[in-house]
C-alpha positions in Angstrom: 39.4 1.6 7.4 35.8 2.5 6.4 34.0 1.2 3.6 31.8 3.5 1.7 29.1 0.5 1.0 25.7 2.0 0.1 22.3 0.9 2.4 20.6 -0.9 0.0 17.6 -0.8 2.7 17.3 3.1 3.1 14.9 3.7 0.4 12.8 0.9 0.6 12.6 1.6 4.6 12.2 5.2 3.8 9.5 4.5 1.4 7.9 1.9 3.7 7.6 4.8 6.2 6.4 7.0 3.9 3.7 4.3 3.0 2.8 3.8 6.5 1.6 7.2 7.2 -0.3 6.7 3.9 -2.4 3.9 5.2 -2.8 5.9 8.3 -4.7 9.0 6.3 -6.7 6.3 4.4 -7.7 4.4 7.4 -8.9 8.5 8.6 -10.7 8.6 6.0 -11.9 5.0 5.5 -13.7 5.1 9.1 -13.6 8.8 11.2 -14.0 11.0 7.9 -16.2 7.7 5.7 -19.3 9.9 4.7 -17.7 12.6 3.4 -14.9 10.5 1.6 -17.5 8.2 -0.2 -19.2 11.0 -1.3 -16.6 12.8 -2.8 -13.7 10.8 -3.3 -15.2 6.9 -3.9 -18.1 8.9 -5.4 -20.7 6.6 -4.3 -24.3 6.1 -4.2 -25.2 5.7 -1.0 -28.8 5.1 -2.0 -28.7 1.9 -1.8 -28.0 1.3 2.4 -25.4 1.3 4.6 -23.7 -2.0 3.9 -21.3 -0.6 1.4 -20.1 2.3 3.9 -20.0 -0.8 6.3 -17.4 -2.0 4.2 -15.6 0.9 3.6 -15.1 1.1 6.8 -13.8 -2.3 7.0 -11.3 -1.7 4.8 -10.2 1.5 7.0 -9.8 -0.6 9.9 -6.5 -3.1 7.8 -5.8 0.1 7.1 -4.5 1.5 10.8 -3.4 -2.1 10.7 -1.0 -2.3 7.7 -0.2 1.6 8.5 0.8 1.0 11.6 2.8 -2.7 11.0 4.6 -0.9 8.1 5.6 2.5 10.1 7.0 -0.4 12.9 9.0 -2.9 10.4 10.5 0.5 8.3 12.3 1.8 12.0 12.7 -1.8 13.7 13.2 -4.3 10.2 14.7 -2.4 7.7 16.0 -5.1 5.8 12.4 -6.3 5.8 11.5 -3.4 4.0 12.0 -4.3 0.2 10.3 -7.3 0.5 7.5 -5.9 2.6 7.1 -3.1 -0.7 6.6 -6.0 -2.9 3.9 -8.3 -1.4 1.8 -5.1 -1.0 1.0 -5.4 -5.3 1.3 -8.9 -4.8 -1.6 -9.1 -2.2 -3.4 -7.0 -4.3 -3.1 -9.1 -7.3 -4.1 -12.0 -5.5 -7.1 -10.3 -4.1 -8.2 -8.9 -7.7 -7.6 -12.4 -8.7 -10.1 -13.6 -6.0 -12.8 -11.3 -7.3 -12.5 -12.4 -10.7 -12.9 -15.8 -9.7 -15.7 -14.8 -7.5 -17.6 -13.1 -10.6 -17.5 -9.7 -9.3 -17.6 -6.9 -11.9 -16.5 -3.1 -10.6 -19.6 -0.5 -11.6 -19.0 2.7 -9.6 -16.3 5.2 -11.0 -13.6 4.5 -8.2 -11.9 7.7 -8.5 -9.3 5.8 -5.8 -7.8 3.5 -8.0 -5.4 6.1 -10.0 -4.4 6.8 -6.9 -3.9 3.0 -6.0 -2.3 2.7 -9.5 0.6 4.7 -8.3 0.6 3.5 -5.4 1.3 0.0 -7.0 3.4 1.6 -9.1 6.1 3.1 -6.7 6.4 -0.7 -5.0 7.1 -2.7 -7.7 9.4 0.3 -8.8 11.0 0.7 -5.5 12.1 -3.2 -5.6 13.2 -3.3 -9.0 15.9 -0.7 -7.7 16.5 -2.5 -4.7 17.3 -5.3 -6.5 19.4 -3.5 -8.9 20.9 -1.7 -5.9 21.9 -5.1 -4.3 23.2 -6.8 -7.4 25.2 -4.3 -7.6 26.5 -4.4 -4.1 27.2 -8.2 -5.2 29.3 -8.0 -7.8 31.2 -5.2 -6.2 32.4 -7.8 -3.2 
């Protein structure tokens, strides 16, 4: 006999996927597209040298990185997948944690953080319903 239990992972691996491909179009734009996306999307003033495109691009490379890692774990890992979803805000708090502690104060505009905002967002989200999802799959056995 079949049981109709639900896959508590296909979400979460779905969106996982999903987020993978995301990292892939920021680490685009983060390195092979860099001048024309931090001068229209990050918005910034690149008066001042170099060093902060350096960075940028930087950040682009973690990007292929994580995009690639997280495209990998949501086809081979899926059960990995919810808890993959929630140490991306996590890591982020700890970093934002790290530049408080550092003294670092934000002065450009950073038109990419509502877009990181949702981003966050959809994580914690997706786990909360993962976690509901699985409860529930408890106290059903």
């Amino acid at each position: 006999m079949k049981t109709n239990k639900k896959d508590i992972y296909l979400f979460p691996a779905r969106l996982l996927l999903v987020l993978g491909i995301i990292d892939l179009v920021r680490g685009f734009m983060h390195t092979f597209n860099i001048h024309w996306a931090a001068a229209n999307v990050a918005k910034m003033d690149l008066s001042i040298g170099g060093d902060q495109l350096f960075l940028l691009g930087v950040f682009g490379l973690s990007n292929f990185l994580t995009g690639i890692l997280f495209i990998f774990l949501s086809r081979r890992a899926r059960e990995l997948s919810p808890h993959i979803i929630i140490i991306i805000p996590l890591s982020y708090a700890i970093g934002l944690l790290g530049f408080r502690y550092a003294g670092l104060v934000k002065q450009a505009a950073f038109n990419g953080r509502y877009f990181m905002m949702v981003y966050m967002a959809v994580c914690v989200l997706t786990y909360v319903k993962y976690m509901v999802d699985k409860k529930g799959q408890e106290s059903k056995a």
